[in-house]
N, C-alpha and C positions, 0 to 999 in steps of 0.2 A: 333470769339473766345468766344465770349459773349453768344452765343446763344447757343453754343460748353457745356458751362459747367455749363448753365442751364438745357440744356437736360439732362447731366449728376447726375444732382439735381435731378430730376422729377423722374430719372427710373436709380435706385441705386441698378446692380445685388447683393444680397444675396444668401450666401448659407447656404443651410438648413441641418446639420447635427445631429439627435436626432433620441433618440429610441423610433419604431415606438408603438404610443398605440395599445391596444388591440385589437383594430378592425378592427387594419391593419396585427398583428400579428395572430389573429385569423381565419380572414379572407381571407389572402392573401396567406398563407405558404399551406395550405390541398388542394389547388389550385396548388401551384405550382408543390407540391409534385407530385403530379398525373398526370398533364399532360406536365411535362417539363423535361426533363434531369438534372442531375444534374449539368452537364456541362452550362446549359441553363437557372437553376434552381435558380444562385445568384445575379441574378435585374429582375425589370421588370418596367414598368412605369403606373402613374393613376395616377388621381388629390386626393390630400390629404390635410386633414387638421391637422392642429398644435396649441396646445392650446398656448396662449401667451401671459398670464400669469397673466392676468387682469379678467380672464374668458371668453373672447371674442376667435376669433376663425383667424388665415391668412389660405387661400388660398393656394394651391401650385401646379398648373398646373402644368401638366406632370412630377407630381414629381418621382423621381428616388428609387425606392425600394431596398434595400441590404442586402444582409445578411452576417452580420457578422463575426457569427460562426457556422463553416461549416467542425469538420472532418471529419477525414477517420479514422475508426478501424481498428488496423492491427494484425495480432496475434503475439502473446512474444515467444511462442516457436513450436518448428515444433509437427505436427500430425492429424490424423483424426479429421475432423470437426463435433463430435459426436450429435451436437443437438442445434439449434436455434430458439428462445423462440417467434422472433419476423418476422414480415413479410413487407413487405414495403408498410409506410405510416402509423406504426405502432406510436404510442406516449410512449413516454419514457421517465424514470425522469436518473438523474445524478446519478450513481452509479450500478442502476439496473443490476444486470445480465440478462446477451440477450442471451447467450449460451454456447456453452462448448465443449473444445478438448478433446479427447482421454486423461483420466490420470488415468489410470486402474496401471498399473508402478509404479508413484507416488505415489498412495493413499497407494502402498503396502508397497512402500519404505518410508513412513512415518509414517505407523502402526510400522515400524520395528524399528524406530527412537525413537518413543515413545516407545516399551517396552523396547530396549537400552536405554533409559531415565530414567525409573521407577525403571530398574535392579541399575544403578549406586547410583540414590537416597537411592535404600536401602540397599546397603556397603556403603553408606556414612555415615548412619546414627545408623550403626551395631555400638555396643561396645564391642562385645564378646571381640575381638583377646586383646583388649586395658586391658580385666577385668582379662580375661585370665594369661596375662603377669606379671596386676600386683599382681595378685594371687600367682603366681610361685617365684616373686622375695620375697615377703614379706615369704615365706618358707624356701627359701632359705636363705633370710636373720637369720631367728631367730634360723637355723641349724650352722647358723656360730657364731652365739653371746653365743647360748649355749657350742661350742668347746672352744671359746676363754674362759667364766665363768670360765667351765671345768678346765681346763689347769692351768687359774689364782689360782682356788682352790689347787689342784693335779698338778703337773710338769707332763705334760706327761701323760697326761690323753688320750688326743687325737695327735699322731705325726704330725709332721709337715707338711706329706705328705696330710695327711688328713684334717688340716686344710685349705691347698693348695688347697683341691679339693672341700673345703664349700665356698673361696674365690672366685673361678674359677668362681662356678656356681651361686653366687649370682650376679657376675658382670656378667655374660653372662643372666640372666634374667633383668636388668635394660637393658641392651641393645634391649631386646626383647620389656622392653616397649617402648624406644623411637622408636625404629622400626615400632607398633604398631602406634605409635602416627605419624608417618610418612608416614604411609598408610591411616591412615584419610586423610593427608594433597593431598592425593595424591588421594584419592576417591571423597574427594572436587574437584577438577581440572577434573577429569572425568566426573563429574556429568554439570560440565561446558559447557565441550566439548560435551556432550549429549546432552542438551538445545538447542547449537548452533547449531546440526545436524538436530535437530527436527525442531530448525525454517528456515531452510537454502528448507527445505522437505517443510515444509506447505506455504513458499514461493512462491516455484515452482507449487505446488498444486493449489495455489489460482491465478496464473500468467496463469494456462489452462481455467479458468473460461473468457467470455467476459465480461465487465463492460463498461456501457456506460461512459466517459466522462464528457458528457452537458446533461442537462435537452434537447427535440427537439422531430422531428418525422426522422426516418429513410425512407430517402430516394433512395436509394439504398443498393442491395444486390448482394456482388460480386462473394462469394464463396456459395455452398449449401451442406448440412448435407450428407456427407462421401468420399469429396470433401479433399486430404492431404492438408496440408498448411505448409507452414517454415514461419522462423522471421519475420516481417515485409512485410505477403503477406496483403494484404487491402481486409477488409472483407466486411465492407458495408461503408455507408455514411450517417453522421447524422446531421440536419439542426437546429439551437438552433432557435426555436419558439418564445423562452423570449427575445431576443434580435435584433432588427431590424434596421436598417439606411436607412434614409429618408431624399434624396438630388433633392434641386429644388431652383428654382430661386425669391424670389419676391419680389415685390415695396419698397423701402425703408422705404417710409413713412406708413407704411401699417402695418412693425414690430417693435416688442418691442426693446429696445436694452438688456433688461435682456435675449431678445431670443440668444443672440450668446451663441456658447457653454454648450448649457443645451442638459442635456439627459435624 
């Protein structure tokens, strides 16, 4: 028993999980890309080392190589696979566009968003009908102030029918302005609803473009340029270079204990 948990002393499996430095990351992925599947392409095994943390260096025979991150591109909406930018084993930062569906449609129904956009901004911003209205009532009005004078002066200067019909029509032009002003309220709310159309279009416009994900190298290429595609067909494979895991066993006495858990 004694000798049981001595041995256990001496040779104390660790494991080693950290992301791998440079020169495993840069050396190891342009390697795999190229001659492994990608099926084949997420470990591989070699002695590696690990800094640890004092500047000195552990060992890690047949340590276990991993990657990470690993997607799949898949396209967001269906159509012709018009043009990709990249080829495999290609290097690519996070964001890049890599290629592009069919959106000849889109582009048109989004020009057409935007000048429905532009139209509504300027009746929203029109004041005629408003200047208009309140032009008409303020005539209106000062045709009935001068009957009433009239009348105050003279009895019957102007009948009653006819100041009936200077009454009529001065309230039928204040009505004309709030109507006026209620068509603003209402060119507001269009011009709204134009905005949302146009972003709902540039959306969909920018959802045909591919964009990489991760920073990596594309390791596979599923679909090729005039190739249809729907939702979620997988178009290529991309292998994040910045980030690696590096699993292996060694001497207890050998690591640091600041090494658990560092990446």
């Amino acid at each position: 028993m004694m000798m049981q948990n001595s041995s256990r002393r001496g040779w104390y499996a660790w494991m080693v999980a950290a992301a791998a430095v440079a020169s495993l990351s840069v050396g190891w992925l342009p390697s795999i890309a190229k001659t492994q599947t990608p099926a084949t392409a997420e470990s591989a095994s070699q002695e590696a080392s690990v800094q640890s943390g004092a500047g000195g260096q552990i060992v890690v025979e047949n340590a276990l190589l991993k990657i990470i991150e690993s997607p799949h591109l898949a396209a967001e909406v269906s159509g012709r696979l018009e043009r990709l930018d990249i080829s495999e084993g290609s290097k690519i930062a996070a964001g890049q566009v890599l290629g592009r569906i069919s959106d000849s449609a889109i582009q048109l129904k989004t020009e057409r968003a935007q000048i429905a956009l532009t139209m509504a901004r300027s009746k929203q911003q029109s004041e005629i009908d408003l200047l208009l209205a309140t032009k008409k009532h303020e005539v209106a009005e000062n045709e009935l102030q001068r009957a009433l004078a009239a009348n105050k002066r003279t009895a019957n200067t102007y009948n009653p029918k006819e100041v009936d019909r200077f009454k009529l029509l001065a309230d039928s032009t204040q009505l004309e302005i709030e109507r006026a002003k209620r068509e603003r309220e209402l060119a507001a709310l269009e011009v709204m609803l134009a905005e949302n159309e146009f972003r709902q279009s540039e959306e969909l416009l920018a959802r045909h473009q591919l964009r990489s994900p991760v920073s990596g190298i594309v390791v596979a290429i599923s679909k090729r340029v005039g190739e249809w595609v729907e939702p979620g067909t997988e178009l290529m494979q991309i292998v994040n270079s910045g980030r690696l895991r590096v699993e292996g066993f060694v001497r207890a006495e050998g690591a640091a204990k600041n090494l658990m858990r560092r990446q």
